[in-house]
C-alpha positions, 0 to 999 in steps of 0.5 A: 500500500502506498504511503497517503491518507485513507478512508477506512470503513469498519464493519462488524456484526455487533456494531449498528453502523459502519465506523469510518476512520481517517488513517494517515499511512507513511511510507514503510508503515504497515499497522495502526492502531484504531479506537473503534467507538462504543456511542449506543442508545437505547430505549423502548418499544411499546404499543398506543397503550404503554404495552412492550413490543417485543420482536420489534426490529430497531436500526439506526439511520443516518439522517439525510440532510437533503430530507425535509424537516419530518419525512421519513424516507424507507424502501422496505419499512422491514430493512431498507437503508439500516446497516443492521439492527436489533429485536426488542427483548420481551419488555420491549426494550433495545440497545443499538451499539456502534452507531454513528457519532457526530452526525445526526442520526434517528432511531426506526423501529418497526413490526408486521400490523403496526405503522413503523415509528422513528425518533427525531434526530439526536447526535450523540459525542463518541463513546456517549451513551444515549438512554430513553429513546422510547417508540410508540408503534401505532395499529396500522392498515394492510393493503393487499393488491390483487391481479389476474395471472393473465395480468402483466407481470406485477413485481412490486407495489409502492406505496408513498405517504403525503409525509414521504414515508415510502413502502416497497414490497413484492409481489408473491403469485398473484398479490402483494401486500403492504401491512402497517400503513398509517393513517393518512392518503397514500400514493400507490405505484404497481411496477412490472 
């Protein structure tokens, strides 16, 4: 490797989001040392009315600047844009750990038949421990689309919301379905 200054990214399975770090190589140097953060947030889960959610998914987002303040941008409610994430424990509780420092960040969290929730933005220092980022998920509606086989191929069905939450999912025989949904008027789009 030629001497210079580097990018590197870190990933690891316990770690919500990849580390990036400057490392400043010279020449015949061939190890470095790395501190690698331990930021982390935790919280809650719960329903409308204060019940735990277990085997909620919880991930942490970084929050795009290019977002109007209060839109919530998803490809998959169930995965899409986290790096990893964690299953709320039966007290719906969650502890993300590696997640980005210095950055705004919010906290998604989401589980089948229930409209998906995320924090407001927080930024946390490196190494801080942030607590008592709790989500209420709200009951939410299913959408099953339905077609005729003889119909063009339907491959996907997306869904956007007026605030730009965005759901995609993908059709199976010949239906989709779009579970979680809330309230509100949402735009449909059918892609073959």
């Amino acid at each position: 490797v030629d001497a210079g200054t580097y990018t590197l990214v870190v990933r690891h399975p316990d770690r919500q989001m990849a580390e990036r770090l400057e490392v400043v190589l010279r020449e015949g140097e061939r190890t470095w040392n790395l501190d690698l953060g331990r930021t982390s947030v935790r919280g809650h889960v719960r329903n409308e009315a204060g019940e735990p959610i277990a085997g909620a998914h919880v991930s942490a987002h970084v929050v795009d600047p290019e977002d109007a303040p209060g839109t919530f941008r998803v490809v998959n409610h169930r995965g899409g844009m986290s790096e990893s994430g964690v299953t709320a424990d039966a007290d719906g509780h969650y502890e993300l750990v590696g997640v980005a420092s210095g950055t705004p960040i919010s906290i998604h969290a989401w589980v089948d038949g229930l409209a998906p929730a995320r924090s407001g933005p927080i930024e946390l220092a490196a190494d801080q421990e942030r607590s008592g980022v709790d989500l209420v998920l709200e009951v939410g509606a299913t959408l099953i689309v339905e077609y005729e086989e003889s119909a063009e191929a339907l491959r996907f069905l997306t869904a956007t919301h007026v605030d730009g939450t965005t759901q995609m999912e993908q059709a199976t025989g010949t239906s989709v379905t779009l579970d979680g949904l809330q309230a509100g008027v949402w735009t449909l789009q059918l892609l073959g």
